[in-house]
N, CA, C and O atoms as a CHARMM CRD file, in Angstrom:
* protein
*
  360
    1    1 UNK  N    126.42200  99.30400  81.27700 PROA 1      0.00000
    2    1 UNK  CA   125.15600  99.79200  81.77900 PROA 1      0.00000
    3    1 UNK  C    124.63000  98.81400  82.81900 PROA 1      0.00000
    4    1 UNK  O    124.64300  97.58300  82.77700 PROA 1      0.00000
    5    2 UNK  N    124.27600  99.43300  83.53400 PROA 2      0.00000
    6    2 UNK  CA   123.62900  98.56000  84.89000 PROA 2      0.00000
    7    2 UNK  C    122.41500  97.72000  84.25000 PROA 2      0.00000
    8    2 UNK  O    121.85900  98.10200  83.22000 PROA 2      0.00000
    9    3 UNK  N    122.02000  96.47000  84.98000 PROA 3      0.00000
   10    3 UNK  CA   121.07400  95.38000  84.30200 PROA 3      0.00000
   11    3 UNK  C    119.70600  96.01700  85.61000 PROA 3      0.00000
   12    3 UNK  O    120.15400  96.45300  86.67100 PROA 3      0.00000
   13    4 UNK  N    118.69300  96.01400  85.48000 PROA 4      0.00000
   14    4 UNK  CA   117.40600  96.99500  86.37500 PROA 4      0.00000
   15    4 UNK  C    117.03200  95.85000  86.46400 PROA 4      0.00000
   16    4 UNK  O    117.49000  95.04600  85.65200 PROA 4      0.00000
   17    5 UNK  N    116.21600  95.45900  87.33100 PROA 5      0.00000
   18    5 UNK  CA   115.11300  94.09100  88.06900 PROA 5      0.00000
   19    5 UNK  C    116.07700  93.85400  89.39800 PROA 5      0.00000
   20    5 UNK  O    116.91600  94.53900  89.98300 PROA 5      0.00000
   21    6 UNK  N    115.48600  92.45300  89.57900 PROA 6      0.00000
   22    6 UNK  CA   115.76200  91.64200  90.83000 PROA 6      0.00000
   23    6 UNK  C    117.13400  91.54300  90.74700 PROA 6      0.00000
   24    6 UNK  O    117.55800  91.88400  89.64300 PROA 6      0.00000
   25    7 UNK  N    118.25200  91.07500  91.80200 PROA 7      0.00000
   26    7 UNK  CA   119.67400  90.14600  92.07600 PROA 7      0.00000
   27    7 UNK  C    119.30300  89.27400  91.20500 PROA 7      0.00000
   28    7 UNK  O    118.20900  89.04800  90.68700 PROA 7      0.00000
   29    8 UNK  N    120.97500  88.50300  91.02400 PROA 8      0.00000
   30    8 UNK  CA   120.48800  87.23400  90.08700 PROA 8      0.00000
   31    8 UNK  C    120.42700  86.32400  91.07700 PROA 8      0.00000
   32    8 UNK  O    121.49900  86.39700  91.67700 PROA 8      0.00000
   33    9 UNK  N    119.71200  85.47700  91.57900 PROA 9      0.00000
   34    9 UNK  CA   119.24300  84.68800  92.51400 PROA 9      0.00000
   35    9 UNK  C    117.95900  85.10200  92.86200 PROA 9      0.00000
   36    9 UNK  O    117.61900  84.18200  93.60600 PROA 9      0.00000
   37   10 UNK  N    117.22500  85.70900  92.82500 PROA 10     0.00000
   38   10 UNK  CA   116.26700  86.33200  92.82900 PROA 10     0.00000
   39   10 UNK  C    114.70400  85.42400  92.52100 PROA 10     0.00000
   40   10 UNK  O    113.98900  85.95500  91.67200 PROA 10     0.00000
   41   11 UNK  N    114.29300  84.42300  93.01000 PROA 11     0.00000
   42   11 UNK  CA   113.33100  83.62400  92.31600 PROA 11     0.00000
   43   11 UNK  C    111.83500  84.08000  92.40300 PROA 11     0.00000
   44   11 UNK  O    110.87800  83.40400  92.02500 PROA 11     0.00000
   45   12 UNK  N    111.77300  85.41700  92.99800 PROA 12     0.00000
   46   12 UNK  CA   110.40300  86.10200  93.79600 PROA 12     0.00000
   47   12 UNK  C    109.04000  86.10500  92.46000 PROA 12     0.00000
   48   12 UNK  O    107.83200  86.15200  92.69500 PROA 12     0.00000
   49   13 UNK  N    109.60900  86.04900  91.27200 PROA 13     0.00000
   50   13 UNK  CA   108.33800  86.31200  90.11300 PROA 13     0.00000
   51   13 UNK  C    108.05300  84.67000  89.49300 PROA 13     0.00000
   52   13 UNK  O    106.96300  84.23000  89.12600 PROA 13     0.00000
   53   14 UNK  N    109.54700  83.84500  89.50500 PROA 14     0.00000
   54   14 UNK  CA   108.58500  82.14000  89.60300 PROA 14     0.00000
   55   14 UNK  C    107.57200  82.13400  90.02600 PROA 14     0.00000
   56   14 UNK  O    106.54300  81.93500  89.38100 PROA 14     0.00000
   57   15 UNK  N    107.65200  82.35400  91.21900 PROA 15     0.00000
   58   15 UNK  CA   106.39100  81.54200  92.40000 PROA 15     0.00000
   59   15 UNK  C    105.08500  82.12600  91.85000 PROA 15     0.00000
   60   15 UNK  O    104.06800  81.46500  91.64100 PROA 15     0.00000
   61   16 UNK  N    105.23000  83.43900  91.63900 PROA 16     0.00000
   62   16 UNK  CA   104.12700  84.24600  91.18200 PROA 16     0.00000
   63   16 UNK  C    103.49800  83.12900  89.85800 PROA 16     0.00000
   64   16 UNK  O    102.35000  82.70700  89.71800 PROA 16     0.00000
   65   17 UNK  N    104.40800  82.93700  89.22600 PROA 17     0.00000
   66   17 UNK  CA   104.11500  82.33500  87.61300 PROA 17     0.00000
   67   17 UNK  C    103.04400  80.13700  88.01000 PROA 17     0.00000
   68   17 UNK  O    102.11800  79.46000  87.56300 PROA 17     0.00000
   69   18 UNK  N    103.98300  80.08700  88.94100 PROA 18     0.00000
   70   18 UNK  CA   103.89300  78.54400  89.42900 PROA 18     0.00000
   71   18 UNK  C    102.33800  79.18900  89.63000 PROA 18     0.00000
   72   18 UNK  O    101.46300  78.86800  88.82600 PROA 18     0.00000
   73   19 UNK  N    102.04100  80.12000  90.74800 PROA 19     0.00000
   74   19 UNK  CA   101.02200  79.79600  91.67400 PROA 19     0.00000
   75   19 UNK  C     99.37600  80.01800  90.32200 PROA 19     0.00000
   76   19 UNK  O     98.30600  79.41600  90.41700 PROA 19     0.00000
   77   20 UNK  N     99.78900  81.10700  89.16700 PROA 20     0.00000
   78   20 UNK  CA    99.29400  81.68200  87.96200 PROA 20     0.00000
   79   20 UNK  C     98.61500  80.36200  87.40500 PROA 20     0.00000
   80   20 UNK  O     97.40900  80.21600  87.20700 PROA 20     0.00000
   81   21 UNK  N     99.91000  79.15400  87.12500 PROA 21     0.00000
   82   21 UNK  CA    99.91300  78.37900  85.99900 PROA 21     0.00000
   83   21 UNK  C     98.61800  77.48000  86.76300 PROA 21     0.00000
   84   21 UNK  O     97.57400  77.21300  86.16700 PROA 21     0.00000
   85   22 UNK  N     98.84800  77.15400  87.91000 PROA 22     0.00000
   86   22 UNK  CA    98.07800  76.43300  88.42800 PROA 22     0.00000
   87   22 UNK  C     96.65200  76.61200  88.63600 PROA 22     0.00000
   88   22 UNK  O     95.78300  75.76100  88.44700 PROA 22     0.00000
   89   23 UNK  N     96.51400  77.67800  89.00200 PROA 23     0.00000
   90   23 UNK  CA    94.70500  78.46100  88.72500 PROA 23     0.00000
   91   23 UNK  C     94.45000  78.17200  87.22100 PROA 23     0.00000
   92   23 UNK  O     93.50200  77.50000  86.81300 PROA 23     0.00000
   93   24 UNK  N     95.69800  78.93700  86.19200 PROA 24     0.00000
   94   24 UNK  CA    94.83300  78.78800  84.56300 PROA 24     0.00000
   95   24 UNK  C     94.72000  76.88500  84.57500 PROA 24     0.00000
   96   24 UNK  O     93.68600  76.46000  84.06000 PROA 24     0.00000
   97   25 UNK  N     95.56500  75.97000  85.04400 PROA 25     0.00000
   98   25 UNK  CA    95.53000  75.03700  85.06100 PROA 25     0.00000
   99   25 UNK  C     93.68300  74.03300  85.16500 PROA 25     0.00000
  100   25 UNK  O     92.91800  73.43700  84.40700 PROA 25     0.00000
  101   26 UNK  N     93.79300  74.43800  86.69000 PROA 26     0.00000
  102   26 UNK  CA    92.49400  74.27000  87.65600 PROA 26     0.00000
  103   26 UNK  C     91.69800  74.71900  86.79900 PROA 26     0.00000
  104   26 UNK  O     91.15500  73.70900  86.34900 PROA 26     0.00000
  105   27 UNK  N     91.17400  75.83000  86.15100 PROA 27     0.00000
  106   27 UNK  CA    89.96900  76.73200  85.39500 PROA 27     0.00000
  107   27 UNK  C     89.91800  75.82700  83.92000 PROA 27     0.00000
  108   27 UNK  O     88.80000  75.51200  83.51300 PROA 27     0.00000
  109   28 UNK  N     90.64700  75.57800  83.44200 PROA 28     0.00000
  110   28 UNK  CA    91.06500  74.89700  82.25900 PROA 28     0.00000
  111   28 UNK  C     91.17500  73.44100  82.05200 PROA 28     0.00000
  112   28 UNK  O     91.21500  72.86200  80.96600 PROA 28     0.00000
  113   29 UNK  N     91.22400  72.84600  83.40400 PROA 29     0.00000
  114   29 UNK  CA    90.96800  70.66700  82.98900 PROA 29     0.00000
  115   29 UNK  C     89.43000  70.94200  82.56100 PROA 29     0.00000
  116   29 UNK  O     89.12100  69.95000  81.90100 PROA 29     0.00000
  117   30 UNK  N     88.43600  71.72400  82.61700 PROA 30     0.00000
  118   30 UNK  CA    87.12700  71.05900  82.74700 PROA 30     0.00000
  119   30 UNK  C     86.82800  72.39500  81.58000 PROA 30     0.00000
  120   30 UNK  O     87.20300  73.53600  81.84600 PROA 30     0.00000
  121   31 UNK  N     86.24600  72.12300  80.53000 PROA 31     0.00000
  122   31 UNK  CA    86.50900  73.69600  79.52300 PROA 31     0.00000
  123   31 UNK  C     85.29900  74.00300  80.07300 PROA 31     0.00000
  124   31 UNK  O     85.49200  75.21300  80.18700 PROA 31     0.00000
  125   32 UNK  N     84.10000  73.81800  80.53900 PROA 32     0.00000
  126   32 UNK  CA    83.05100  74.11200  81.03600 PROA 32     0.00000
  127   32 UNK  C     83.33500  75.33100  82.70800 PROA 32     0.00000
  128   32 UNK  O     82.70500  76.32600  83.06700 PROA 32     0.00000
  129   33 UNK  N     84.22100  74.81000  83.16500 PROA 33     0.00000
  130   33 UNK  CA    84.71900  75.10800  84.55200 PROA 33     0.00000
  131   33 UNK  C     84.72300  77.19900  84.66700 PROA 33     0.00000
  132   33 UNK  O     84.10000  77.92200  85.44500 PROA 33     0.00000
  133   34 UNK  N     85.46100  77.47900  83.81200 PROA 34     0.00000
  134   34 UNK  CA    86.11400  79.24100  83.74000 PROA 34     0.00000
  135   34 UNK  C     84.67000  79.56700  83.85300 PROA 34     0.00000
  136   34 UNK  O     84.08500  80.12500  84.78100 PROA 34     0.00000
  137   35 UNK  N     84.07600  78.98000  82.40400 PROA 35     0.00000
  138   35 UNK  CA    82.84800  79.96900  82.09700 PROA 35     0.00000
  139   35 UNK  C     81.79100  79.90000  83.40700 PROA 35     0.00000
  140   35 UNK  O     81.02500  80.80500  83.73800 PROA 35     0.00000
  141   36 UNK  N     81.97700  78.35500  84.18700 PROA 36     0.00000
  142   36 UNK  CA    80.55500  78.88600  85.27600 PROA 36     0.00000
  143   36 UNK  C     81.32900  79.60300  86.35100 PROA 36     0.00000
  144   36 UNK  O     80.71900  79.68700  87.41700 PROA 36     0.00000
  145   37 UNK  N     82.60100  80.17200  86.31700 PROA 37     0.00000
  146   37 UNK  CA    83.14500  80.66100  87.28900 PROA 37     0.00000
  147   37 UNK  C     82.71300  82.64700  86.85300 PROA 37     0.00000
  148   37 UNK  O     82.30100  83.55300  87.57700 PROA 37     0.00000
  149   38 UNK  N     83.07600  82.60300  85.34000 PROA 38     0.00000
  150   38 UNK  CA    82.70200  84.03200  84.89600 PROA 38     0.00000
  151   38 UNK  C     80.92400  84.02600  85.23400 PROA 38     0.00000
  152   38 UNK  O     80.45000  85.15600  85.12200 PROA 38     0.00000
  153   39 UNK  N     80.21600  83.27600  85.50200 PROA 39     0.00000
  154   39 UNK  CA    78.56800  83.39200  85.45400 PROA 39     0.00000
  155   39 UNK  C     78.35600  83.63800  86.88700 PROA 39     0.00000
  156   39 UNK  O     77.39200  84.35300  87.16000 PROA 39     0.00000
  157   40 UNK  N     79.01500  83.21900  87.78300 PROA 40     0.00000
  158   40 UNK  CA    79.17800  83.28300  89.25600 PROA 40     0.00000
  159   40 UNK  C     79.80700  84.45400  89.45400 PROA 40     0.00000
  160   40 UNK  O     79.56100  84.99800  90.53100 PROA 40     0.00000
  161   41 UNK  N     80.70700  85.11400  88.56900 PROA 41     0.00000
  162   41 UNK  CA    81.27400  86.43100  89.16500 PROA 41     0.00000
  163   41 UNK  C     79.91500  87.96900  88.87500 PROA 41     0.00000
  164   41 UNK  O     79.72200  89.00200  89.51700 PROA 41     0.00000
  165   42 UNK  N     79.16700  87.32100  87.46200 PROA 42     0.00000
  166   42 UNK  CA    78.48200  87.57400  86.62500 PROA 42     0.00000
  167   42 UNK  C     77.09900  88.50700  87.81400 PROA 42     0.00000
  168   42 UNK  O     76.56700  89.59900  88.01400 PROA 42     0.00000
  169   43 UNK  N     77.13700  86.82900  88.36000 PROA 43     0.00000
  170   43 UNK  CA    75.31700  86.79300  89.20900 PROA 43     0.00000
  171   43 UNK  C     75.96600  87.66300  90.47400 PROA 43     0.00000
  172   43 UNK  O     75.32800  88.63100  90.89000 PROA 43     0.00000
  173   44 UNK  N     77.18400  87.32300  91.05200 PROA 44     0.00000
  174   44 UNK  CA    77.18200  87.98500  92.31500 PROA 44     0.00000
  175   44 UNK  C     77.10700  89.48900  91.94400 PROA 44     0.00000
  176   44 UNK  O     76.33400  90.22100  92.56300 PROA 44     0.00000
  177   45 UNK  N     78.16200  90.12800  90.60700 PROA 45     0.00000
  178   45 UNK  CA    77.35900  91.65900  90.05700 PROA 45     0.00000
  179   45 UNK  C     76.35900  92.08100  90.43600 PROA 45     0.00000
  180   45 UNK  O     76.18500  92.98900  91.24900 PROA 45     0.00000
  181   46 UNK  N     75.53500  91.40600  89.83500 PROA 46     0.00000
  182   46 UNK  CA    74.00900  91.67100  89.60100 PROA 46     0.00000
  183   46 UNK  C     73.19700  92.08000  90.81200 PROA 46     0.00000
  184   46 UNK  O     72.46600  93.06600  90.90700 PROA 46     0.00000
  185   47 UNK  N     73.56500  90.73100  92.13600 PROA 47     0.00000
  186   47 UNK  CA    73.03400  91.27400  93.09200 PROA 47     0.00000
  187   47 UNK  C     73.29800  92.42900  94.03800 PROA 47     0.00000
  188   47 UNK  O     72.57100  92.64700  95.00700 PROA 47     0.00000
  189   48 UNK  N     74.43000  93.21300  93.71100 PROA 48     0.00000
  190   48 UNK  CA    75.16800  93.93600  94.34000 PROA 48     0.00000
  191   48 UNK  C     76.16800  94.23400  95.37900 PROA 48     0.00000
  192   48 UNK  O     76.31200  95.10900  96.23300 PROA 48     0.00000
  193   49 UNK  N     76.88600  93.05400  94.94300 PROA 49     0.00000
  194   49 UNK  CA    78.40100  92.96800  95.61000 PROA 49     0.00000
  195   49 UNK  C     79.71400  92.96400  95.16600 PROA 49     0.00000
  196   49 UNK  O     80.27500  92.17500  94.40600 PROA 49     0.00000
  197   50 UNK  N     80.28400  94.31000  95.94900 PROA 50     0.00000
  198   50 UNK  CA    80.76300  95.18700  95.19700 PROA 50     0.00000
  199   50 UNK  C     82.11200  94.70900  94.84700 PROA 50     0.00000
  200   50 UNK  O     82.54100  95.19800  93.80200 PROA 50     0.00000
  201   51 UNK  N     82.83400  93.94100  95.40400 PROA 51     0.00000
  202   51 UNK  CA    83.64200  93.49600  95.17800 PROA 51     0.00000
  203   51 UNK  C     84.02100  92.71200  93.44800 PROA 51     0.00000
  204   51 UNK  O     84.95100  92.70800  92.64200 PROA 51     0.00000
  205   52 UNK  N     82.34700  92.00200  93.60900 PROA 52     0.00000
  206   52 UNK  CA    82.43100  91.69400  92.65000 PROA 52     0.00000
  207   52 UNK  C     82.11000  92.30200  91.74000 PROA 52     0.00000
  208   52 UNK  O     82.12400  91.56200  90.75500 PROA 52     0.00000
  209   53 UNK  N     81.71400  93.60400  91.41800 PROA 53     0.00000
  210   53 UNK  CA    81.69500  94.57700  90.54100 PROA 53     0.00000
  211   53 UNK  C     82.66000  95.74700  90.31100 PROA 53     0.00000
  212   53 UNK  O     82.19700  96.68900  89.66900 PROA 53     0.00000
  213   54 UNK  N     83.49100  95.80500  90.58800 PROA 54     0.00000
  214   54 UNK  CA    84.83400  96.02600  91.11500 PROA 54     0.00000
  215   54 UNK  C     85.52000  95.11200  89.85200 PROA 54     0.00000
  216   54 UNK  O     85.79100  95.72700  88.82100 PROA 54     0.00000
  217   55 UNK  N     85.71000  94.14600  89.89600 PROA 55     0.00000
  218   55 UNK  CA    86.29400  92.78300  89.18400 PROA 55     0.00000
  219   55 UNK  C     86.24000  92.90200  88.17600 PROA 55     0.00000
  220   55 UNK  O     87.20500  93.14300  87.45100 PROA 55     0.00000
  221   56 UNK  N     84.80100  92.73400  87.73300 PROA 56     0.00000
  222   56 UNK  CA    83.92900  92.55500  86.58900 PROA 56     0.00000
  223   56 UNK  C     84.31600  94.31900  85.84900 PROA 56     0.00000
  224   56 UNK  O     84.42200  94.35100  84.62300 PROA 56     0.00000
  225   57 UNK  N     84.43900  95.20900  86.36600 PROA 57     0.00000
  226   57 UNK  CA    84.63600  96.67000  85.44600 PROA 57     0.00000
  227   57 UNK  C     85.80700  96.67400  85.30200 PROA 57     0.00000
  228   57 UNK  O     86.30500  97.17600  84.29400 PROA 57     0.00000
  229   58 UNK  N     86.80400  95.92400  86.60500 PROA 58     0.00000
  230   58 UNK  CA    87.90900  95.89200  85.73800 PROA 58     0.00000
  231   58 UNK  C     88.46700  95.25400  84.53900 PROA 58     0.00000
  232   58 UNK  O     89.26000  95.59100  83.65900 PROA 58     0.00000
  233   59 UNK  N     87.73400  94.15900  84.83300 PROA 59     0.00000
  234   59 UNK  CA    88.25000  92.66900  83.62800 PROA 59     0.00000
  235   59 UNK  C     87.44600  93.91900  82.33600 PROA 59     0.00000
  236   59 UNK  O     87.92100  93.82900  81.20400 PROA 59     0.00000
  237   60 UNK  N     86.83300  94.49700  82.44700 PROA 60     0.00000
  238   60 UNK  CA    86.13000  94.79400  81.20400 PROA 60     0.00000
  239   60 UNK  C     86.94500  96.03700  80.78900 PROA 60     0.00000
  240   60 UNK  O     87.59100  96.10900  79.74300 PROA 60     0.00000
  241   61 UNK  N     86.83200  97.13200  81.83700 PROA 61     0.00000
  242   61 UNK  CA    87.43200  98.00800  81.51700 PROA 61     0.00000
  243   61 UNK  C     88.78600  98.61100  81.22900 PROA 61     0.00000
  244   61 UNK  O     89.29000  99.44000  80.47100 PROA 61     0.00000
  245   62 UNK  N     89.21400  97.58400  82.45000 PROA 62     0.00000
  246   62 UNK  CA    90.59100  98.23000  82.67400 PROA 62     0.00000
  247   62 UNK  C     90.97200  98.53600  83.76700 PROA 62     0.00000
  248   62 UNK  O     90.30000  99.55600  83.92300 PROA 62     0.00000
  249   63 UNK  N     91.65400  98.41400  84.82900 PROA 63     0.00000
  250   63 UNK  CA    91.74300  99.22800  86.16900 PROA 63     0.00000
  251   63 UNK  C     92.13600 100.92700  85.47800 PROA 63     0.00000
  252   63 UNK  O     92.75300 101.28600  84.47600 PROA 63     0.00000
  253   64 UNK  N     91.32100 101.78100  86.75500 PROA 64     0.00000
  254   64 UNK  CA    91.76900 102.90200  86.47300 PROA 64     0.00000
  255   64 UNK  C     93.69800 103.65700  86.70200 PROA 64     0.00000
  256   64 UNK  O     94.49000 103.53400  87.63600 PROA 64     0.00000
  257   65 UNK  N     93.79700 104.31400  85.51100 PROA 65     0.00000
  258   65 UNK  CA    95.11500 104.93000  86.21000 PROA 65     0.00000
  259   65 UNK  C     94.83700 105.52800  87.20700 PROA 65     0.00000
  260   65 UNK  O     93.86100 106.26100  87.36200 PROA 65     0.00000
  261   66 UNK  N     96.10900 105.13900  88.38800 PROA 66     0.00000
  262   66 UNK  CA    96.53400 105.64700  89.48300 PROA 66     0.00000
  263   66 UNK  C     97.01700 106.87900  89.61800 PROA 66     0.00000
  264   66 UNK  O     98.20900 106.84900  89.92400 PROA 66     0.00000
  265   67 UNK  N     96.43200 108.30900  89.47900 PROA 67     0.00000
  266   67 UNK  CA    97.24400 109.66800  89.58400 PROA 67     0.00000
  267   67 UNK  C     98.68500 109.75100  90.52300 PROA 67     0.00000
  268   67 UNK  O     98.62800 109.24800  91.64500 PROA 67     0.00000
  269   68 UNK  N     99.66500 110.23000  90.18300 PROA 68     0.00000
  270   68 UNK  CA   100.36800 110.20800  91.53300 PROA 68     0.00000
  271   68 UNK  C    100.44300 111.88500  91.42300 PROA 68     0.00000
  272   68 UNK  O    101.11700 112.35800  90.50800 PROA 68     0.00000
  273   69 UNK  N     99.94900 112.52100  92.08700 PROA 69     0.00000
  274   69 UNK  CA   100.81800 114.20200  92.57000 PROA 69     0.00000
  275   69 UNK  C    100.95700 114.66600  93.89700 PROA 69     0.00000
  276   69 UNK  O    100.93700 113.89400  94.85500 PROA 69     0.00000
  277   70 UNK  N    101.08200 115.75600  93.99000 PROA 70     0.00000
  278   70 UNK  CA   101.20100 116.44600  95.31500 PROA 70     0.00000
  279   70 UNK  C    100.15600 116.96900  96.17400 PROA 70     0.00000
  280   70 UNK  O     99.29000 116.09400  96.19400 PROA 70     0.00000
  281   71 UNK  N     99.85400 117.78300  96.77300 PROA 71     0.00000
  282   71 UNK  CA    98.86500 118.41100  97.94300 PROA 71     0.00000
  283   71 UNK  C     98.75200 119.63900  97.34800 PROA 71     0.00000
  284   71 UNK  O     97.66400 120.21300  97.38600 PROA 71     0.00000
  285   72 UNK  N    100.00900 120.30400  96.62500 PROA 72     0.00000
  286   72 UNK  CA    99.66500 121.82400  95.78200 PROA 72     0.00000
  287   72 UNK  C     98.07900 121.89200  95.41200 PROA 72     0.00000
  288   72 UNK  O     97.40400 121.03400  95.98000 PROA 72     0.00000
  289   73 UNK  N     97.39000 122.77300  94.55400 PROA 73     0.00000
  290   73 UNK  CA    96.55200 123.36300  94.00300 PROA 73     0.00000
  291   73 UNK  C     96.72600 122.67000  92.55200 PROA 73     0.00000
  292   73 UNK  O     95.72300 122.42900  91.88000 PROA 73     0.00000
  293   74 UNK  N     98.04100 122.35300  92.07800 PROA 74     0.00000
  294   74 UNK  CA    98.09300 122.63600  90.58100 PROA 74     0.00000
  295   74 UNK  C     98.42300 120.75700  90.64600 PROA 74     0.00000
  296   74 UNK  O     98.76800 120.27700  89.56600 PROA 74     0.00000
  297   75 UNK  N     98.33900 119.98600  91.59300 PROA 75     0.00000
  298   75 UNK  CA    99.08000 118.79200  91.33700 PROA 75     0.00000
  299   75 UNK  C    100.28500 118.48000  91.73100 PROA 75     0.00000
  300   75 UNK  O    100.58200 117.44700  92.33100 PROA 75     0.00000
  301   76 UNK  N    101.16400 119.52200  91.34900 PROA 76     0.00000
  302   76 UNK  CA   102.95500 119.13700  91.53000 PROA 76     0.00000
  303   76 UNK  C    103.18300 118.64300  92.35800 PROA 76     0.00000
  304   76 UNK  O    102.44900 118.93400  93.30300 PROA 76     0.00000
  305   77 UNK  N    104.44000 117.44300  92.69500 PROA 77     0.00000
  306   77 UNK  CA   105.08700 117.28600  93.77700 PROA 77     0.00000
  307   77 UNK  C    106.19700 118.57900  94.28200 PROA 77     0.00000
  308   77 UNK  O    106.98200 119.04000  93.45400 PROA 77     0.00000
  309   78 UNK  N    106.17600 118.92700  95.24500 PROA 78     0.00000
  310   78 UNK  CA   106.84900 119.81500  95.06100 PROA 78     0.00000
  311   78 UNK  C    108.51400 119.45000  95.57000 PROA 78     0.00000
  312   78 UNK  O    108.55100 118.54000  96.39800 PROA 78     0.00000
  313   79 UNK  N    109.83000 120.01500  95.20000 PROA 79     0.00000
  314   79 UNK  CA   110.82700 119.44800  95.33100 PROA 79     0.00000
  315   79 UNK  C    111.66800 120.51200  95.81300 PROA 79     0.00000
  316   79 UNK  O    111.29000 121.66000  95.58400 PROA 79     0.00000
  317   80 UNK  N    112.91300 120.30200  96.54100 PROA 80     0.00000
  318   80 UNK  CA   113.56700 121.01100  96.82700 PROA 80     0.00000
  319   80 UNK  C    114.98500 120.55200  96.71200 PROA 80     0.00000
  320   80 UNK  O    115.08400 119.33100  96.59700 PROA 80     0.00000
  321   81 UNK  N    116.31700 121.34500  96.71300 PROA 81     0.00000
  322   81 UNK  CA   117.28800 120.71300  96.45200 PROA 81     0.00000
  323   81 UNK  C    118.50800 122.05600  97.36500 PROA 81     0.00000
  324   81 UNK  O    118.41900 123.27700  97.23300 PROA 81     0.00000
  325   82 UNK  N    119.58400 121.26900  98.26800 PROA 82     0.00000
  326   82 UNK  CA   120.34000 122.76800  98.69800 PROA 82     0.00000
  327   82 UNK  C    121.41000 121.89500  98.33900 PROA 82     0.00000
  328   82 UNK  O    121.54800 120.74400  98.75200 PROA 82     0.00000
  329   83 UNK  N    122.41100 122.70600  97.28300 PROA 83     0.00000
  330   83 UNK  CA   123.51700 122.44400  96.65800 PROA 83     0.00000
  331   83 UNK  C    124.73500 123.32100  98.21000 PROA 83     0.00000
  332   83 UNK  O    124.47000 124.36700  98.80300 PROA 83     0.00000
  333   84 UNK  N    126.03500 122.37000  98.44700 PROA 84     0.00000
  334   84 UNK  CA   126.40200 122.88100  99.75200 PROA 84     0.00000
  335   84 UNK  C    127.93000 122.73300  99.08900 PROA 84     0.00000
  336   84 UNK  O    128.49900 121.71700  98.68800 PROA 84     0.00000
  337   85 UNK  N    128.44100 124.29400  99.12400 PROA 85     0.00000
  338   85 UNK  CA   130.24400 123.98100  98.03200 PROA 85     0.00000
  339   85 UNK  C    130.78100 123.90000  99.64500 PROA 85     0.00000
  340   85 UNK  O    130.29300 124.36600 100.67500 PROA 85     0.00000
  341   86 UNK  N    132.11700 123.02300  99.37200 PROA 86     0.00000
  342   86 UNK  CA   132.68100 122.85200 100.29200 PROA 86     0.00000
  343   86 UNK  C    134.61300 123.05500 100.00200 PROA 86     0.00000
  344   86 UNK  O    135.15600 122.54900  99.02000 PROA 86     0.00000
  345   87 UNK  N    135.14600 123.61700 100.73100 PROA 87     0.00000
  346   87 UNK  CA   136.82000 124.04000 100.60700 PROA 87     0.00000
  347   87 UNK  C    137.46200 122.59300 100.85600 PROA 87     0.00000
  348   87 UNK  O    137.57700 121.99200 101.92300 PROA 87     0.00000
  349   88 UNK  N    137.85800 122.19700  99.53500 PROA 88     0.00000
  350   88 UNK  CA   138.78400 121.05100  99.94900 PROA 88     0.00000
  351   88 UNK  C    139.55600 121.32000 100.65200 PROA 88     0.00000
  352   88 UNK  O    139.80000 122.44700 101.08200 PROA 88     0.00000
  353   89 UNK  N    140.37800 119.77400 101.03400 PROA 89     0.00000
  354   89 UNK  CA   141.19400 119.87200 102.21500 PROA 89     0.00000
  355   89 UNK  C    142.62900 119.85500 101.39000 PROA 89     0.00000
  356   89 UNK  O    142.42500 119.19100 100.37400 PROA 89     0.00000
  357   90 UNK  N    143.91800 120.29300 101.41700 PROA 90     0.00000
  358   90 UNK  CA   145.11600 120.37000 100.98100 PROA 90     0.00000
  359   90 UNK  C    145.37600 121.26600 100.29200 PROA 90     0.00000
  360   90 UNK  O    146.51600 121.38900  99.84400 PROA 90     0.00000
């Protein structure tokens, strides 16, 4: 069975993890540090910027699912398929 993800050489989700560790890092030397960062995401809410309310419904809520369908009426993608027999050669 075929193995699904990246090539093996592939180092593209490290960096992701390095660049991760280092923010929880940064937020985390000072235990005081996260929380005035959540009070700052908190206040900018409040005043109405949306970005940061955006953030804040997601951290809470959840991002919304992404629908994927078509342009139809009913949703569907719609698909098509032309099967083409062909006369071997010999």
């Amino acid at each position: 069975m075929a193995k699904a993800g990246a090539p093996t050489g592939n180092n593209n989700a490290g960096k992701a993890k390095i660049w991760s560790d280092a923010l929880r890092f940064a937020c985390l030397k000072d235990k005081t540090r996260l929380a005035k960062l959540a009070n700052v995401l908190v206040a900018k809410a409040a005043e109405g910027d949306m970005a940061a309310l955006k953030e804040l419904g997601d951290r809470l809520e959840g991002k919304p699912h992404q629908t994927v369908g078509g342009d139809t009426p009913t949703g569907e993608i719609p698909i098509s398929m032309t099967v083409k027999y062909v006369k071997p050669n010999g």
